[in-house]
C-alpha positions in Angstrom: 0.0 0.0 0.0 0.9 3.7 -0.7 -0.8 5.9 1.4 -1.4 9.8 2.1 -2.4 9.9 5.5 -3.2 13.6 7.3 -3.4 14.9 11.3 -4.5 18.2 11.6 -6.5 17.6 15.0 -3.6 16.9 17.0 -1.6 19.6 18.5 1.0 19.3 16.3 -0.3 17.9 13.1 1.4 15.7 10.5 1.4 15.0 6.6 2.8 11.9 5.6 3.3 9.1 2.8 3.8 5.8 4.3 3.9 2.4 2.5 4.1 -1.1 4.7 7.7 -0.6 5.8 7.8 2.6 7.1 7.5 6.1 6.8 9.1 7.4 2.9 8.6 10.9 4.0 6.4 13.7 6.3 5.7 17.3 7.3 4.4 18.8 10.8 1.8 21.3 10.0 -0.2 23.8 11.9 -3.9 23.1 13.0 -4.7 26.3 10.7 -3.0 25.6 7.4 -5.1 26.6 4.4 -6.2 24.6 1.6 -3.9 25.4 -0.8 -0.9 25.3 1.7 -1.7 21.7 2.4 -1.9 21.0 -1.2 1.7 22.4 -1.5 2.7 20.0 1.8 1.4 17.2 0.1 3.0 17.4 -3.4 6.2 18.2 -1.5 5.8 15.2 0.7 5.0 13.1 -2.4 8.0 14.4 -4.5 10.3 13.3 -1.2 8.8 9.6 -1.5 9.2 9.4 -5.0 5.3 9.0 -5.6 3.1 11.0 -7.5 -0.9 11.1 -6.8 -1.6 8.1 -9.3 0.9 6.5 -6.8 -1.4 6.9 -4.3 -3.3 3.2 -3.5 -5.1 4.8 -0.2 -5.7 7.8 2.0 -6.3 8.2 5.6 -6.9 11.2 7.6 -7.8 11.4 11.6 -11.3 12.8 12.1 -11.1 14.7 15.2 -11.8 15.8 18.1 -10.0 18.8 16.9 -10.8 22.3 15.7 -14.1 23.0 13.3 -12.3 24.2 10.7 -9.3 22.1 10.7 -11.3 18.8 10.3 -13.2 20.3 7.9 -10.2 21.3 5.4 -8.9 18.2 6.4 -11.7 15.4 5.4 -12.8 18.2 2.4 -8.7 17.3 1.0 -8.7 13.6 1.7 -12.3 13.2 0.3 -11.3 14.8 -2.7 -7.9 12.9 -3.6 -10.2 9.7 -2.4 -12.9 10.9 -5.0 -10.7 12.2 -7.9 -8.0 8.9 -7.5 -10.9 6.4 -7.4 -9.1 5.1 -4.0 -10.4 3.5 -0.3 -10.0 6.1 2.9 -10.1 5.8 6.3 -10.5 7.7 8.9 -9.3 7.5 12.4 -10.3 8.5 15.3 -7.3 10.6 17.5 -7.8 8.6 20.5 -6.9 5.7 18.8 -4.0 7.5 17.3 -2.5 8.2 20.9 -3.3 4.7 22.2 -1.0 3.1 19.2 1.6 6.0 20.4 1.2 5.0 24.1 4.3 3.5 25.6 1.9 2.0 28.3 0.0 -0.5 26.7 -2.9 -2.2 28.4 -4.9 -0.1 30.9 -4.6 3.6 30.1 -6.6 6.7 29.5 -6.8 9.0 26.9 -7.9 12.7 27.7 -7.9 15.5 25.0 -8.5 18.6 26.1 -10.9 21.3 24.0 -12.6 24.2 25.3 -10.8 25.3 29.0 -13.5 23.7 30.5 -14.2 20.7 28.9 -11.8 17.8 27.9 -12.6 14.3 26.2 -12.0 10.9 27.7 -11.7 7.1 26.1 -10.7 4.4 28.3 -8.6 1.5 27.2 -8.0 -2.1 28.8 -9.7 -2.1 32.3 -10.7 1.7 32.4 -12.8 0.4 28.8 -15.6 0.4 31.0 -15.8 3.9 32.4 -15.7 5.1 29.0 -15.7 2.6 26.1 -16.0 5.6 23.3 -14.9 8.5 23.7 -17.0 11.0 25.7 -16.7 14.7 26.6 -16.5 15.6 30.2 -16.8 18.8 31.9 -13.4 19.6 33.8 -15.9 18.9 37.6 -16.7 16.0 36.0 -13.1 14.7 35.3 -12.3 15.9 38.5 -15.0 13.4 39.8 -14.7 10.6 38.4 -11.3 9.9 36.6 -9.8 7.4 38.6 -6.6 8.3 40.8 -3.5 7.4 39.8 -4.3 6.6 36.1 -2.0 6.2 33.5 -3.0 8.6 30.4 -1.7 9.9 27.2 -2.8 12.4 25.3 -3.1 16.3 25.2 -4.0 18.9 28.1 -3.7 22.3 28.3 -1.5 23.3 31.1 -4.7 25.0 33.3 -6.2 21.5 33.0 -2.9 19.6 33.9 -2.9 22.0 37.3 -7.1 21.6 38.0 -6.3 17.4 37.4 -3.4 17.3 39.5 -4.8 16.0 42.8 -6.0 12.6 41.5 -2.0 12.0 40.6 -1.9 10.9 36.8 0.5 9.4 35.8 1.5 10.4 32.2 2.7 8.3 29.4 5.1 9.1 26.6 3.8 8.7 23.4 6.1 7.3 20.6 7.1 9.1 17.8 3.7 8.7 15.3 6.6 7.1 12.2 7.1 4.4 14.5 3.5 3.0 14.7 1.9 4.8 11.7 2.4 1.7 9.0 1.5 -0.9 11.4 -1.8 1.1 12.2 -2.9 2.5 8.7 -2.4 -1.4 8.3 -4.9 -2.7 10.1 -7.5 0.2 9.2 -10.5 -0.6 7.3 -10.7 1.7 3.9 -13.6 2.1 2.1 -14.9 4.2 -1.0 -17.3 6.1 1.4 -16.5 10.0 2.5 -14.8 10.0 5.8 -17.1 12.6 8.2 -15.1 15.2 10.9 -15.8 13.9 14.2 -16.5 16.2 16.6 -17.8 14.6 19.9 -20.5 17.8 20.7 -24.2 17.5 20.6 -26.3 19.7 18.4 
């Protein structure tokens, strides 16, 4: 497989062309690139590998949580090439993006934080239970109810680190995403159906 895959929910967001043995070549990009800035990245990123877009056998692009707009421009460009190449997508969900980065597999949790006030949770192993999808939490809530001591890996804004720091977390370290990216893009189902943004609000 040759595939395009894109992370613009993330923090720090990533453009990349991987095929089954690793990672030919990437770009970090900003959660507010423009459209025609990420079609620059991307025919950079393709010249690097080698590949042009007829090269292309897949495409796969995380569907949030992230910002509106970001996941927007993001499933609009990987629809399109998915559309216009006559090739499968998939898209991916960020928590399952951090939990293939954890360095802590088995029992972890994933938190994400949005609005100040607000941050998502997903547990994995035996905190699947509390929270088998992810879910959006008030910060009270988290307070609440996210069990002490936890293992987690993911994003939080600094405020949110401080408000969380009684129930003693412990944080993970997340591997660098070339190391786990063909191994999970492998293992994703891709289908010729438009990949929708995901972003975990009601209404």
């Amino acid at each position: 497989m040759r595939i395009l895959f894109l992370d613009i929910a993330s923090h720090t967001g990533l453009l990349a062309c991987v095929q089954d043995d690793g990672v030919c070549s990437s770009r970090v990009i900003d959660q507010r690139i423009r459209d025609h800035e990420l079609v620059m990245l991307a025919e950079e990123s393709l010249a690097e590998a080698g590949w042009q877009y007829r090269d292309l056998t897949h495409v796969a692009c995380v569907t949030g949580p992230g910002g509106f707009t970001s996941l927007r421009v993001g499933a609009a460009f990987i629809n399109t090439l998915a559309d216009q190449l006559k090739i499968p997508v998939a898209g991916i969900h960020l928590s399952d993006l951090c939990a293939a980065r954890s360095a802590a597999k088995g029992d972890f949790l994933w938190l994400h934080s949005t609005k100040a006030q607000e941050l998502f949770v997903r547990g994995f192993g035996s905190f699947a239970p509390l929270w088998s999808a992810p879910i959006l939490l008030t910060l009270s809530d988290a307070v609440r109810h996210v069990p002490a001591g936890a293992p987690w890996v993911g994003e939080l804004l600094p405020a949110q680190r401080d408000a969380l720091v009684s129930l003693h977390l412990q944080e993970t370290a997340m591997l660098p995403v070339s190391d786990i990216l063909p191994a999970l893009l492998k293992h994703q189902s891709f289908h010729l159906v438009p990949i929708q943004p995901w972003y975990g609000r009601n209404g």
